[in-house]
C-alpha positions as CSV (number, residue, x, y, z in Angstrom):
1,X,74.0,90.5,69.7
2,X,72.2,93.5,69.2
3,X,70.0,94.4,72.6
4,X,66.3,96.2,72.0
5,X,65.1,98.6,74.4
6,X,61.8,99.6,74.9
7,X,59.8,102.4,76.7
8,X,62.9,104.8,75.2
9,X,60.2,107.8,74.5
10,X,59.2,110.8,76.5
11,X,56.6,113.1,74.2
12,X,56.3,116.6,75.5
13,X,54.4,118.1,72.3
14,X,52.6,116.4,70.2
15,X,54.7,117.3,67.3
16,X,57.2,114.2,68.6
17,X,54.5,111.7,68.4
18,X,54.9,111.4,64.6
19,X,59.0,111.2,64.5
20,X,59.3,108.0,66.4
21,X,57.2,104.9,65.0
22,X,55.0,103.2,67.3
23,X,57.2,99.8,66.7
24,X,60.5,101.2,66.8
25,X,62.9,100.0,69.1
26,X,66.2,101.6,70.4
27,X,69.1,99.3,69.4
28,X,72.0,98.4,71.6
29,X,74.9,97.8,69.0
30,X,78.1,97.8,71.3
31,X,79.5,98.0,74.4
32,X,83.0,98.4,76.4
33,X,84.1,101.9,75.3
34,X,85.0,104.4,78.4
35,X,83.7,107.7,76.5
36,X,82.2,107.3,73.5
37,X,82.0,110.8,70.9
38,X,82.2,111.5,67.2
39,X,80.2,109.2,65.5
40,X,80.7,109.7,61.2
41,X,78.5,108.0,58.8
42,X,80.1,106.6,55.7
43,X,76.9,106.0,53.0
44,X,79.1,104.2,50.4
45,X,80.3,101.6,52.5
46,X,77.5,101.8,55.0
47,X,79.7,101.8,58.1
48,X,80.2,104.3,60.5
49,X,83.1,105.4,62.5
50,X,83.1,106.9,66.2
51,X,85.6,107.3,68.8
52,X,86.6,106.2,72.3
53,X,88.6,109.1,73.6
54,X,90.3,107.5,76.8
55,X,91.2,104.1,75.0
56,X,92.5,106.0,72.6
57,X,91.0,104.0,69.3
58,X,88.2,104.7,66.9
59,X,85.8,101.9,65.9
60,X,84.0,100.9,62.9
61,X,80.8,99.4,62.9
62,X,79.9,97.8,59.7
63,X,75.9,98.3,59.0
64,X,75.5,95.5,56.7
65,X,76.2,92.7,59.1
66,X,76.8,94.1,62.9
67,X,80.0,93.3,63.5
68,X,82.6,95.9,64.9
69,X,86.5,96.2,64.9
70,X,88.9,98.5,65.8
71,X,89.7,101.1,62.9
72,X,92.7,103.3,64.3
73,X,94.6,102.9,67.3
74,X,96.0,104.4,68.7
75,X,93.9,107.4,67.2
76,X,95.2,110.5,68.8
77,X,92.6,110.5,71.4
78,X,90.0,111.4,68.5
79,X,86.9,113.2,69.5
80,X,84.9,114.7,66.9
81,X,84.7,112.9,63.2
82,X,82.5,114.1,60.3
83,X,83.1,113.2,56.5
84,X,83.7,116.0,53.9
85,X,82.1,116.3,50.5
86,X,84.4,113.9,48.6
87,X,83.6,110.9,51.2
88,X,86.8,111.2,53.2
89,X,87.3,110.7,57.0
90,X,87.6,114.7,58.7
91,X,89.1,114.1,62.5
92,X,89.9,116.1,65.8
93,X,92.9,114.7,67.8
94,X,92.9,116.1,71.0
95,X,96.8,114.4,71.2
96,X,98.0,115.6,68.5
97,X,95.9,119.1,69.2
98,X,95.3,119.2,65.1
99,X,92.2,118.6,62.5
100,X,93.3,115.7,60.0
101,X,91.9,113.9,57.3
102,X,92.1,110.3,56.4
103,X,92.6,109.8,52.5
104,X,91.3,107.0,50.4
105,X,95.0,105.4,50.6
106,X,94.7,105.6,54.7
107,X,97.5,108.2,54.6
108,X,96.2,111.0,56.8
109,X,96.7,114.4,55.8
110,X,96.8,117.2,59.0
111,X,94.5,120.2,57.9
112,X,95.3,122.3,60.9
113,X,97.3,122.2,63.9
114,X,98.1,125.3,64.8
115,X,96.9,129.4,64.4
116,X,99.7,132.2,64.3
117,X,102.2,129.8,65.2
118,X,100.6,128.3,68.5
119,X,99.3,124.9,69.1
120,X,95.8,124.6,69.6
121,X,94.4,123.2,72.8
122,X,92.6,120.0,71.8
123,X,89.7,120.3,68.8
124,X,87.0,119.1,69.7
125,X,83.9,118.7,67.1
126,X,83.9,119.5,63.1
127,X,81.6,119.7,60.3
128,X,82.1,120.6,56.7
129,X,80.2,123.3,54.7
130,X,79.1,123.3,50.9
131,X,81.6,125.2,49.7
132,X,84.2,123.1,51.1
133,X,85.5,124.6,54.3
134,X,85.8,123.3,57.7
135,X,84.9,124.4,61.2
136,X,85.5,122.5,64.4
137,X,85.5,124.0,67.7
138,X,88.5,123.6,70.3
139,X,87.9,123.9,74.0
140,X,91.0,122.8,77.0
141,X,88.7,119.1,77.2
142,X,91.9,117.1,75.8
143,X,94.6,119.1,77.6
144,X,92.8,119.3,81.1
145,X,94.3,116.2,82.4
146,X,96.0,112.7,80.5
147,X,92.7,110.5,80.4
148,X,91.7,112.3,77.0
149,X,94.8,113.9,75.7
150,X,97.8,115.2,77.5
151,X,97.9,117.4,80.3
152,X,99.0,120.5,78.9
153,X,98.9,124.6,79.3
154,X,96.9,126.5,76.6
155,X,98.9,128.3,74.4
156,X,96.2,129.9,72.6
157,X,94.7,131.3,75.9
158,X,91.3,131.1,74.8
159,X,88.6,128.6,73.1
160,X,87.6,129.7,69.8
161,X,85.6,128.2,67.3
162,X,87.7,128.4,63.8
163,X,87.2,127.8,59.9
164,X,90.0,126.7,57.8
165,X,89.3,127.9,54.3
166,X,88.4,125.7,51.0
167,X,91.1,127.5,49.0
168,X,94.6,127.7,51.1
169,X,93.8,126.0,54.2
170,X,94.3,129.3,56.0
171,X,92.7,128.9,59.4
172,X,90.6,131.9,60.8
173,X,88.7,132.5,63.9
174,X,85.1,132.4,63.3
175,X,84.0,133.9,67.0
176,X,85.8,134.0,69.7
177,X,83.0,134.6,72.8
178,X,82.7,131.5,73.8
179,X,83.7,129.6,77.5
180,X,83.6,126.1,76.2
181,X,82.7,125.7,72.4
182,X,81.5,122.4,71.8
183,X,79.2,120.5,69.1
184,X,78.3,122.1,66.2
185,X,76.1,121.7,63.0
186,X,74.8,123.9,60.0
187,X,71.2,123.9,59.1
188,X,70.1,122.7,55.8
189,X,70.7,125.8,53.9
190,X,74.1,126.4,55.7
191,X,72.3,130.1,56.3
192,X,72.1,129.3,60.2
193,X,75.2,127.7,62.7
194,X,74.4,126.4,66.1
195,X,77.2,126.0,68.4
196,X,76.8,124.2,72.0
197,X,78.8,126.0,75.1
198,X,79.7,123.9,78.0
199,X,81.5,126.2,80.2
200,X,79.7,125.2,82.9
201,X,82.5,122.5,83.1
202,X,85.4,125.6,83.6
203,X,83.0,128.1,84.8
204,X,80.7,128.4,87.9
205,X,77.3,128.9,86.4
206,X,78.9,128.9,83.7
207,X,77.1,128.1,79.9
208,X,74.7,125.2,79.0
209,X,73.2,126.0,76.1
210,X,73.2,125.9,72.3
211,X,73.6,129.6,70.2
212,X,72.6,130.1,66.9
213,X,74.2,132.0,64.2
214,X,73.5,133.6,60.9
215,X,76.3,132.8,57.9
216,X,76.8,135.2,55.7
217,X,78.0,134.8,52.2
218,X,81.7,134.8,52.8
219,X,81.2,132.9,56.3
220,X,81.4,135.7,58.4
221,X,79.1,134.7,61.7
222,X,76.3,137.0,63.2
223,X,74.2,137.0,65.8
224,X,74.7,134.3,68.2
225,X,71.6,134.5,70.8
226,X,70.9,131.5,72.5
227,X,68.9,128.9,70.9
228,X,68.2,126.4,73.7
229,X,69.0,125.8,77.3
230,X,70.1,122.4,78.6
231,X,67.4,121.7,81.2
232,X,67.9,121.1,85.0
233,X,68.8,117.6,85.6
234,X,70.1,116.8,81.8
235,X,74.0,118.3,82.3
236,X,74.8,120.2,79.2
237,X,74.5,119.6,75.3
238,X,77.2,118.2,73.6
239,X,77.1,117.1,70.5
240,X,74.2,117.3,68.0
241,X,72.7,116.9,63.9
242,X,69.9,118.6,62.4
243,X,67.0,116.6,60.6
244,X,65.9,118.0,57.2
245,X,63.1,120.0,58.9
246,X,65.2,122.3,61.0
247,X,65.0,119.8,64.1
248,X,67.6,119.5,66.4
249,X,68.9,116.2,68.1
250,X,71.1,116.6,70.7
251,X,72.9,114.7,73.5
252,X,72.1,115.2,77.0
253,X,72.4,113.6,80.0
254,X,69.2,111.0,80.3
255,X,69.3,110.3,76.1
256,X,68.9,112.6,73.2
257,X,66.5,115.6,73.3
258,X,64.7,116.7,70.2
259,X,64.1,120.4,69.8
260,X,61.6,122.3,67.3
261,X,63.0,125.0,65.0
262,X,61.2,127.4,66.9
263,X,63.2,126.3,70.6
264,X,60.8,124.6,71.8
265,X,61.6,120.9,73.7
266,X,59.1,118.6,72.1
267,X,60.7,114.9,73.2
268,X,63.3,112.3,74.2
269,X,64.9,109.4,73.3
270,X,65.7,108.0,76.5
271,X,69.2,106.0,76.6
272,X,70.4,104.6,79.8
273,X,73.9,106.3,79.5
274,X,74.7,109.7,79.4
275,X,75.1,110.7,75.4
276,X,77.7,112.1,74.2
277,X,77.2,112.9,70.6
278,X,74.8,111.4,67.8
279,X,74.7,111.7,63.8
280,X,72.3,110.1,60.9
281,X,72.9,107.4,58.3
282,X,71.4,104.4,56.9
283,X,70.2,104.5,53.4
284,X,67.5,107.4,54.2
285,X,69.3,109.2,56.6
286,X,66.7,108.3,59.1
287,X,68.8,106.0,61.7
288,X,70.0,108.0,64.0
289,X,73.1,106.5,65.7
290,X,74.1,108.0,69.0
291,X,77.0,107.4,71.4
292,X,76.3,106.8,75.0
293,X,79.1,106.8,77.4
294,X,80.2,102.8,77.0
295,X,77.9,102.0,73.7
296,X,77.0,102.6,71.0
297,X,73.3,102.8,70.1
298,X,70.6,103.2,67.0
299,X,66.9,104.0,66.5
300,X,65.1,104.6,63.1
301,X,63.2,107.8,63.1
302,X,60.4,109.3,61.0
303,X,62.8,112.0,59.3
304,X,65.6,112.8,57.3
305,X,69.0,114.2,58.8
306,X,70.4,116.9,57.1
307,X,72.8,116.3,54.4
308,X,75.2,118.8,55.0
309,X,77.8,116.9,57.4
């Protein structure tokens, strides 16, 4: 039975006030995961898949009736999910340390598991651009112990963020200055990246923040000042989507904070769990769904998310 929670909003600008209808509710779909992450929307079938890292399974929740089931498991210790431009399942495996995709037979196809011959550590988020290539980021998360992934020394000896290319599936790094690359998402003209840094988990003082990039033309990055800061109290960003306005909604640790294209924190979605990661659907895009540490949640929004994935 799906629970509704009220008095879910903090406003800090005025500019928030007209994103959340006064009547909306934030939904309670499911609950018993240990971490919930990765949350994929499938429009076609209206169903959406996410993961549940130290369970090791990925669910499925089907939109048209409520009901959820189990749709891999085990799953790799999946973490991030996105789905590419033909409709098909895009996964990281922190067990398998690889980027795979799920066909329309259920075979799965593995896009990437290593660069210059050495297993990555465990890939952690991915989205797809226009022209067909990937990018998922891949910090030590999966290999720092066995309760998501398998314990396990880097062989890489850094955490990059890396693109695999549309053409031959060569696999590049896209930049390499990062502690703990994390969530990740394009803006709506695929002219700007935003990448989260949580090296504050490795690092004293460490990063807590979100950097933005410029994209040039043959997906070289530049740039990459920071965009936000997570704020005292909230732990760090995780994962995140962009709304058709430029708007970013991002996981933190009292809900999901919504920031203005120009930086600036305008207001909360306050969930009772810790969120992990969060990602549109519905038939308008305008349902965000968002993954709390045991549940899975939904609230309908007054905008469009992005439609690059």
């Amino acid at each position: 039975m799906v629970e509704l929670l009220t008095d879910f909003l903090e406003i800090l600008d005025p500019r928030f006030r007209r994103l959340i209808n006064s009547d909306a509710r934030l939904e309670k779909l499911y609950t018993g995961c240990r971490w919930a992450e990765g949350p994929a929307y499938f429009p076609a079938g209206r169903y959406l898949i996410w993961s549940d890292i130290p369970n090791e399974r990925m669910l499925r929740y089907d939109e048209t009736d409520g009901g959820v089931s189990v749709f891999r498991q085990p799953s790799n210790y999946s973490n991030g999910n996105t789905v590419d431009r033909q409709g098909r399942l895009i996964s990281c495996e922190h067990g398998a340390r690889r980027v795979t995709r799920t066909e329309f037979d259920g075979s799965i196809t593995v896009l990437a598991d290593r660069f210059e011959g050495k297993r990555f550590n465990s890939p952690n988020d991915v989205v797809v651009k226009s022209d067909g290539s990937i990018w998922f980021t891949d910090p030590p998360y999966g290999i720092d112990s066995d309760y998501e992934g398998h314990k396990s020394l880097s062989e890489i000896g850094g955490n990059h963020l890396y693109r695999i290319d549309p053409a031959g599936g060569a696999v590049t790094i896209a930049a390499n200055n990062f502690i703990c690359p994390n969530g990740l998402s394009f803006s709506v003209d695929e002219s700007l990246l935003y990448v989260a840094d949580t090296g504050a988990t490795h690092v004293e003082n460490g990063p807590r923040h979100i950097r933005k990039f410029s994209v040039g033309a043959g997906g070289g990055l530049s740039g990459g000042e920071v965009f936000a800061v997570c704020p005292d109290g909230e732990g760090m960003f995780d994962g995140f989507r962009l709304d058709t306005a430029g708007r970013i909604w991002t996981s933190a640790g009292s809900g999901v904070l919504c920031y203005d294209p120009d930086g600036t924190l305008i207001g909360k979605v306050k969930v009772p769990e810790t969120v992990a990661n969060v990602c549109f659907g519905g038939f308008k895009r305008n349902r965000l769904f968002i993954c709390g540490t045991t549940s899975l949640y939904a609230v309908t929004v007054m905008g469009n998310g992005c439609k690059t994935f």
